[in-house]
C-alpha positions as CSV (number, residue, x, y, z in Angstrom):
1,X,-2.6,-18.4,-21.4
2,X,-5.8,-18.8,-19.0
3,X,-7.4,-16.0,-19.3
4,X,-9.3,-16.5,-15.7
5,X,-8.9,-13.3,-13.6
6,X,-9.7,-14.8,-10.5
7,X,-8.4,-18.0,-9.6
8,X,-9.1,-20.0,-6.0
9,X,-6.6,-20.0,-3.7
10,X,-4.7,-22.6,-1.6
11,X,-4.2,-20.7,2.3
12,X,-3.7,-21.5,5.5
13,X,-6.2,-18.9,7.6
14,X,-4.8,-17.7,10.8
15,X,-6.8,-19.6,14.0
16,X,-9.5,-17.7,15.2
17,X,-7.8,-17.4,18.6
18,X,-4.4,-16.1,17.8
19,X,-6.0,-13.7,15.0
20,X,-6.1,-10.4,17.3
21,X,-2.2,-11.0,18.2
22,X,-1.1,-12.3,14.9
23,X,-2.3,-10.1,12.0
24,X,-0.8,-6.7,11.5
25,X,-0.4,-3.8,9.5
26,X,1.4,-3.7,6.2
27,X,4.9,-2.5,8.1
28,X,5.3,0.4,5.1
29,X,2.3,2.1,6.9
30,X,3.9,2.2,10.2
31,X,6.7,4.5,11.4
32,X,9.8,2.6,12.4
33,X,9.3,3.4,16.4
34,X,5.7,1.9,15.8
35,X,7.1,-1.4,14.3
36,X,9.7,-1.9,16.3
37,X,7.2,-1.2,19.3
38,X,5.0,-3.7,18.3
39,X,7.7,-6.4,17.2
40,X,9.0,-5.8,21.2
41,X,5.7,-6.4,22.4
42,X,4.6,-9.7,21.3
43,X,7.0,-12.5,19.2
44,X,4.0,-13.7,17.5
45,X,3.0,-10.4,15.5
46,X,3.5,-10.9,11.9
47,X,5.5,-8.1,11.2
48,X,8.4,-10.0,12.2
49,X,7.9,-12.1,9.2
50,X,7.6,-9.2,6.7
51,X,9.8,-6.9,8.4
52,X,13.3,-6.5,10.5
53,X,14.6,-4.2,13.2
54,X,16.6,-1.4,12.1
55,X,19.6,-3.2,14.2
56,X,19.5,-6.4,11.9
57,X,21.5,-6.3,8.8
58,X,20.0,-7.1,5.3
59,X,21.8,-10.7,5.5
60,X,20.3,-11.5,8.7
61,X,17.1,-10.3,8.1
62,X,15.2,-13.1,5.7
63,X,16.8,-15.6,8.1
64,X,14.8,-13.6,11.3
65,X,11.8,-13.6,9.0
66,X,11.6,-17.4,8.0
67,X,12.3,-18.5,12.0
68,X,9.5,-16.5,12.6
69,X,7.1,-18.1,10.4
70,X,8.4,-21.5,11.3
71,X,7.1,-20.1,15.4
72,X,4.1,-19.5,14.4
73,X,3.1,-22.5,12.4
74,X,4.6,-24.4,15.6
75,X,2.9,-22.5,17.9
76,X,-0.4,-23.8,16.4
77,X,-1.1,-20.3,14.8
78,X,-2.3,-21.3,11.5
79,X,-4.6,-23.9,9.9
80,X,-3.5,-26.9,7.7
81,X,-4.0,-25.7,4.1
82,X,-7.2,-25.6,3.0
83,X,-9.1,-26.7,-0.6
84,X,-8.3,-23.9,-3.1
85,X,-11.3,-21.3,-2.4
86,X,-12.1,-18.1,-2.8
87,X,-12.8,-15.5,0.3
88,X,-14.8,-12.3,1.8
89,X,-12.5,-10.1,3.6
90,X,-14.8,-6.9,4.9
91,X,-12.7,-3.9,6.3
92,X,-14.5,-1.9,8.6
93,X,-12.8,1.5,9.8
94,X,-14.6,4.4,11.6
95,X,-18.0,3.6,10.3
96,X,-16.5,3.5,6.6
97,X,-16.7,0.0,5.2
98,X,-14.8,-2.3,2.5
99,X,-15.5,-5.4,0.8
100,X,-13.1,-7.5,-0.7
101,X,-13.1,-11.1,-2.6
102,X,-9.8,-12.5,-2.2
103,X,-8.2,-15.3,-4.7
104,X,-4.9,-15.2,-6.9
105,X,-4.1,-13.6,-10.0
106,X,-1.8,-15.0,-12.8
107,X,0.9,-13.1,-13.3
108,X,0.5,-13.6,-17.5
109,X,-2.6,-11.4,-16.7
110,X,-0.4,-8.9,-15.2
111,X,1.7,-9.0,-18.0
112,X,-0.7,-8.6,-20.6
113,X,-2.2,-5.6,-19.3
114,X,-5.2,-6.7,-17.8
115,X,-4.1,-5.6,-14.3
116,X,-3.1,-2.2,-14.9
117,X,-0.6,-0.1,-12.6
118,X,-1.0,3.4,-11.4
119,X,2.2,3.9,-9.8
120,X,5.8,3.9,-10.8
121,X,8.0,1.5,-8.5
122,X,11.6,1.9,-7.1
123,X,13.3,-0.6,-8.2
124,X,15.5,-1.1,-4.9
125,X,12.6,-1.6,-2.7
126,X,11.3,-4.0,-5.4
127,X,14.6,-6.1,-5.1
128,X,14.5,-6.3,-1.8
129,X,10.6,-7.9,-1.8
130,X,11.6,-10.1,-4.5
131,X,14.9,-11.6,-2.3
132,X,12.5,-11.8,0.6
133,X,9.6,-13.8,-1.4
134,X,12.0,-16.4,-2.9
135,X,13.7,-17.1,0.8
136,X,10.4,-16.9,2.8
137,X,8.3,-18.9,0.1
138,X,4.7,-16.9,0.8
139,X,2.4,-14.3,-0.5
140,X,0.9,-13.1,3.6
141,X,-0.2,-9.2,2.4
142,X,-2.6,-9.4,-0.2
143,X,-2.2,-7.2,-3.4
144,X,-5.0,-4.6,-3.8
145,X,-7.2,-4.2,-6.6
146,X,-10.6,-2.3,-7.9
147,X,-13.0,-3.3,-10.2
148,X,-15.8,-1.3,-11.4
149,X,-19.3,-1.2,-9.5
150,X,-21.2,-4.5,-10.8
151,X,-24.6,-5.0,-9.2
152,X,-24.1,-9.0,-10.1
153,X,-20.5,-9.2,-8.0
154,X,-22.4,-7.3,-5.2
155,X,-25.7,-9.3,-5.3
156,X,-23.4,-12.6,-4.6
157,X,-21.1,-10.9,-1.9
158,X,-24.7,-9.8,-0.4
159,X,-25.5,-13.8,-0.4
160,X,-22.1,-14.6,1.4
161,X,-22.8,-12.0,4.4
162,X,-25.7,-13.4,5.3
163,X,-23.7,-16.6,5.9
164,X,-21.8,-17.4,9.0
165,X,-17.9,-16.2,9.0
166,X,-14.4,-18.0,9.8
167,X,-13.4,-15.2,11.0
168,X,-14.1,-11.7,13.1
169,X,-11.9,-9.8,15.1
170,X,-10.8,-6.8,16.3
171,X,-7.1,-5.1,17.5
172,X,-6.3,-2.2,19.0
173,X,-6.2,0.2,16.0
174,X,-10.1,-0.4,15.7
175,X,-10.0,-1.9,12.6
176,X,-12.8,-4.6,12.4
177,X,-11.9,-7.6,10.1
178,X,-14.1,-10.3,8.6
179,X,-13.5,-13.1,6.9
180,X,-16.0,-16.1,4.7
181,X,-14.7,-18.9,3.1
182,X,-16.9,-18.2,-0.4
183,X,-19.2,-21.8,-1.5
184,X,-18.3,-22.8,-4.4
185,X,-21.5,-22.5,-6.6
186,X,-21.4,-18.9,-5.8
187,X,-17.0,-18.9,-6.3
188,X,-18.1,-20.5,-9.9
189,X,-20.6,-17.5,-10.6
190,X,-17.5,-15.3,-9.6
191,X,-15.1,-16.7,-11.0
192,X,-17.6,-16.1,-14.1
193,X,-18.4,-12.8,-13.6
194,X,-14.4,-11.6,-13.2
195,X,-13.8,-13.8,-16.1
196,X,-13.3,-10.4,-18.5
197,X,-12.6,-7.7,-16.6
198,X,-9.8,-5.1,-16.0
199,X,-8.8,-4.3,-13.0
200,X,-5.7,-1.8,-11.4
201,X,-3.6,-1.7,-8.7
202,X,-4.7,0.6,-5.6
203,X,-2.2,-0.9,-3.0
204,X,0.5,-3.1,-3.6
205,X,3.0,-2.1,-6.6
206,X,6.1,-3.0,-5.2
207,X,4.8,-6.6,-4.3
208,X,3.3,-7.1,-7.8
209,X,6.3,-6.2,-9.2
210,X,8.7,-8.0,-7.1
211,X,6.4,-11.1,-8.0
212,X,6.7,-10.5,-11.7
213,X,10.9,-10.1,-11.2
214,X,10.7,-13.2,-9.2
215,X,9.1,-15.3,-11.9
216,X,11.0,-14.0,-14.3
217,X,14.1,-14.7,-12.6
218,X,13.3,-18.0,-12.3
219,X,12.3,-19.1,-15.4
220,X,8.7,-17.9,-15.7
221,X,8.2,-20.4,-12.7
222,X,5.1,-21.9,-12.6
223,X,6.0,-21.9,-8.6
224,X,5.5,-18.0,-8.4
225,X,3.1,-17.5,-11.5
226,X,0.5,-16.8,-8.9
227,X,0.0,-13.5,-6.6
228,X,-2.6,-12.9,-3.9
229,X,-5.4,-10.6,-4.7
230,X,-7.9,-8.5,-3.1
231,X,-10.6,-7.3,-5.2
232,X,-12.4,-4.1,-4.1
233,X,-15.2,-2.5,-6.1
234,X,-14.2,1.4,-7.1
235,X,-17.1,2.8,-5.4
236,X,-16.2,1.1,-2.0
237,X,-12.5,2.7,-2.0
238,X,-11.8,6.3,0.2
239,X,-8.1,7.6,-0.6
240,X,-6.1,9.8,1.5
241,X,-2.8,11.9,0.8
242,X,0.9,10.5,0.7
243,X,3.1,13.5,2.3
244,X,6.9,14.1,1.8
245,X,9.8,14.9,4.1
246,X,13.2,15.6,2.6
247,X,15.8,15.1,5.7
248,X,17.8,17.6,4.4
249,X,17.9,20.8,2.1
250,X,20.6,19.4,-0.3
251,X,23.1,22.3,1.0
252,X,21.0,25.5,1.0
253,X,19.9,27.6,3.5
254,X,16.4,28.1,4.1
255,X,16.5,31.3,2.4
256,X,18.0,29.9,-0.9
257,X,15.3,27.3,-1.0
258,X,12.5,28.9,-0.4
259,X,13.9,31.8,-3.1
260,X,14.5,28.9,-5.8
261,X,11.1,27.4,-5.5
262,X,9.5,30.9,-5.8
263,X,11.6,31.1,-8.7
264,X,10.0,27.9,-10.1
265,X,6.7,29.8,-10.3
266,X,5.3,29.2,-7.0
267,X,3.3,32.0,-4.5
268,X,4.7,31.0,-1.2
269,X,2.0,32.4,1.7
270,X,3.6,31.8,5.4
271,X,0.5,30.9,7.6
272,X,-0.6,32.1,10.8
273,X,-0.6,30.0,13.4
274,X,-4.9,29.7,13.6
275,X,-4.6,28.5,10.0
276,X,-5.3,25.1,8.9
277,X,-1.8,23.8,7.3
278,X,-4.0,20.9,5.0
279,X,-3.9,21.7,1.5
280,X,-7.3,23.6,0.7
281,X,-7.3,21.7,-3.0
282,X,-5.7,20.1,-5.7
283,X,-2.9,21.8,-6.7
284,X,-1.9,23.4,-3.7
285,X,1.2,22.1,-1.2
286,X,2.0,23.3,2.3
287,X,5.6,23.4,3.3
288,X,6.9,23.0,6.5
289,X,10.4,24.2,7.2
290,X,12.2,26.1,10.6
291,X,9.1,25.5,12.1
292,X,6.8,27.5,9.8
293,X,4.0,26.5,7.8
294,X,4.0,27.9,4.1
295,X,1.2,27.7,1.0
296,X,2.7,27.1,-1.9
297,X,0.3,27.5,-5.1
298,X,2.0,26.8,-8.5
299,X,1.3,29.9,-11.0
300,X,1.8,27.2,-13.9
301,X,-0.2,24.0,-14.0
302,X,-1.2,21.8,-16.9
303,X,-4.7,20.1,-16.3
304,X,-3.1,17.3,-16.6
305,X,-0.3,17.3,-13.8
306,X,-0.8,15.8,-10.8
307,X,0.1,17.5,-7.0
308,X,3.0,14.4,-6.7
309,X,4.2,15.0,-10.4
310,X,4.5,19.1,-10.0
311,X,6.1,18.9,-6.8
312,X,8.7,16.0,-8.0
313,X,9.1,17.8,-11.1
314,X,9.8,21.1,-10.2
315,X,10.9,20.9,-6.1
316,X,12.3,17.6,-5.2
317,X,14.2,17.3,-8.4
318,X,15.3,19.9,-9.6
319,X,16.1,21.9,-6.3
320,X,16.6,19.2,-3.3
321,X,18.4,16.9,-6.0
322,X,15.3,13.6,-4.7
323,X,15.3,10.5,-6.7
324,X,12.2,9.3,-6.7
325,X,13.6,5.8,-8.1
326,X,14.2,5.1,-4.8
327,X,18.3,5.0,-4.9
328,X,17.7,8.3,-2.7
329,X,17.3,7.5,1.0
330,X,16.8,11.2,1.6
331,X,12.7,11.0,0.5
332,X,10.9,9.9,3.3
333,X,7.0,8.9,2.9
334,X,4.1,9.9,5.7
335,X,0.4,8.3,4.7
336,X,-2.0,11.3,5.3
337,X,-3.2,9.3,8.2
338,X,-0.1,10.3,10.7
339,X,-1.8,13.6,10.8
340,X,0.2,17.1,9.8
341,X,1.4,17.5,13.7
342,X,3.9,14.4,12.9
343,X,5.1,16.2,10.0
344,X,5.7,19.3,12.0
345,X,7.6,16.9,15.0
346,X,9.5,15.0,12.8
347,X,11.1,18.1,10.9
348,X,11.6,20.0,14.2
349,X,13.2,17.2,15.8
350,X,15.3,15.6,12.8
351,X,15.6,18.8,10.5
352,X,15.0,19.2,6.5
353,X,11.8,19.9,4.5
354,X,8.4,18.9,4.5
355,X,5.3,18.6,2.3
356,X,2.2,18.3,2.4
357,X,-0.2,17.0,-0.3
358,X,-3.9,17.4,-1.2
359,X,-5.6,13.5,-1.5
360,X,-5.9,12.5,-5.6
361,X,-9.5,12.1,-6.0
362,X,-11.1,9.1,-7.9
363,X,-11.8,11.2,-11.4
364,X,-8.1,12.0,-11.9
365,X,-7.1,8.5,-10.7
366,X,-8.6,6.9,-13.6
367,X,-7.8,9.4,-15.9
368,X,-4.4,8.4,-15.5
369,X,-5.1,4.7,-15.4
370,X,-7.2,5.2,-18.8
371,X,-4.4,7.0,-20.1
372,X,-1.7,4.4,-19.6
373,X,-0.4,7.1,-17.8
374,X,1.5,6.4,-13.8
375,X,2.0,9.0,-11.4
376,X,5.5,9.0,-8.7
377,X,5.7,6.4,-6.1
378,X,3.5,6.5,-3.2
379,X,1.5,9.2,-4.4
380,X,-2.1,7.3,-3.4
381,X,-2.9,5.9,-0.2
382,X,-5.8,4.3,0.4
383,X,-7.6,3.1,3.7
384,X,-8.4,1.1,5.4
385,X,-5.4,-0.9,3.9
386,X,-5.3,-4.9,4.1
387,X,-3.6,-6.2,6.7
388,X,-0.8,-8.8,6.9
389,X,-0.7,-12.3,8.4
390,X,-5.1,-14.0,7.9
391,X,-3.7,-15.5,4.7
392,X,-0.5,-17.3,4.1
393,X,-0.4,-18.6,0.4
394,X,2.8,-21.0,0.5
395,X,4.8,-21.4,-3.0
């Protein structure tokens, strides 16, 4: 097995000129009326090559995706395929900024351990990713990782900004990307330097492990042994919460639900209106249901449960009957960026249960990750999150 980290990478880079109408969010971070807003707007956004209209059926929907790459590589979007390199991508989001170096990791790596996941994955949404990689043929939304602070990884990165990008850009959302193409005497040194370390997964499960299911299923591929990376130092990352809305209250009333969770050692507080619904701290939920907020502060907690975990474990579980596996369409995930007035809209407008989560911080993140330990799906989010379409690593 190599044991090489961080491997170049063979891309073509999306053309300076189509960049601000080409590249696009991850489409898991944006509510279906957003997608399908921006898909409607413009034929040459990327999401219609990593995602579908609700209207298109599963069989139809890899055959929409690969026409639409096949437009944009027509349409002059991309560049040949460049020499295996290594790259800068710097995120830049409301003054709050993120470096990354971007390359491939082996999935052997993965599989020894040296890539370490945080999250559990549903396996359905997992399935699906790995049908779409092996009919679409490309890795487009690079897999996030952290490494620890390391003065020598930031001393070259320093060397690279001062050098001119490939690319800079800006869409609407007010993200500010950047992108180098790395030399490659200071690739070698980095290439060096990531030569022994561990890294972990802080955006991406499902696509690391539909990569891994893909090369298993064919034969431990050489084809798919390889999975884009982004590298991002801890120190550089800022995490938000992932909230939950149930669409339904699993046959009670409101009254029955709100008795059963109190009976699951919880202190249920209705707030005023002139109270701030956010969770104060960790360990403490608000719940919005029939248009009231509610605090909801577990009388049991072990230090080492986490907010997701408790209010799986003893809430969506037991009393709504959620799968977090992911065979349960009933669990919906909001990213703490939608703001707590969606929440309240959504559940208004469409009924059920809704929750709201105080952010993980760092310390208990690696705790778990030092543990071996993984919390429930999506129970991280972390942002500015990389967006979709600069690379496209054909395999």
């Amino acid at each position: 097995m190599d044991k090489a980290l961080l491997k170049r990478v063979k891309a073509r880079i999306v053309q300076p000129e189509w960049a601000e109408r080409v590249v696009s969010p991850a489409y898991d971070v944006l509510r279906p009326f957003e997608r399908e807003k921006l898909m409607d707007q413009d034929p040459y956004v990327f999401l219609h090559v990593t995602s579908a209209k609700g209207t298109e059926s599963k069989e139809t929907r890899t055959d929409a995706n690969a026409a639409a790459l096949e437009r944009l590589y027509e349409a002059g979007a991309y560049s040949d395929i460049a020499e295996p390199s290594l790259y800068l991508y710097k995120l830049v989001l409301n003054g709050h900024e993120q470096i990354a170096v971007v390359g491939d990791v082996s999935l052997e790596i993965f599989e020894a351990g040296r890539i370490m996941p945080h999250e559990r994955t549903r396996q359905t949404r997992a399935d699906d990713l790995a049908n779409h990689l092996e009919k679409i043929g490309v890795h487009s939304s690079p897999v996030a990782l952290a490494y620890d602070d390391d003065e020598s990884v930031k001393s070259l990165i320093s060397e690279v900004l001062e050098t001119p990008p490939i690319l800079d850009f800006c869409r609407e959302d007010n993200l500010e990307q950047t992108i180098w193409q790395i030399p490659d005497e200071i690739s070698e040194k980095l290439i060096a330097l990531f030569q022994d370390k561990d890294t972990f997964i802080i955006d991406g499960h499902h696509r690391m492990s539909a990569s891994k299911e893909l090369w298993t299923r064919l034969g431990r591929s050489d084809q798919y042994s390889r999975v884009l990376a982004a590298f991002f130092a801890v120190g550089d990352l800022n995490m938000r919460a992932f909230h939950r809305r149930v669409v339904d209250l699993n046959g009670l009333t409101s009254e029955k639900l709100t008795s059963q969770i109190a009976e699951n050692d919880f202190v249920i507080r209705p707030l005023n209106s002139d109270e701030n619904p956010e969770p104060v701290a960790s360990g403490y939920f608000s719940m919005f249901l029939d248009g009231q907020w509610n605090t909801l502060e577990p009388l049991r907690v072990h230090p080492s449960e986490f907010d997701a975990a408790i209010l799986q474990n003893r809430i969506l579980g037991p009393i709504l009957n959620v799968d977090e596996g992911g065979s349960d369409e009933r669990l919906q995930y909001l990213p703490g960026t939608v703001g707590l007035s969606h929440l309240e809209s959504i559940t208004l407008t469409e009924g059920g249960v809704s929750f709201a989560l105080h952010p993980v911080n760092m310390k208990q993140l690696l705790s778990v990750i030092k543990n071996n330990k993984t919390l429930p799906p999506k129970s991280t989010y972390f942002e500015p999150k990389v967006r979709s379409g600069i690379f496209v690593v054909e395999r």
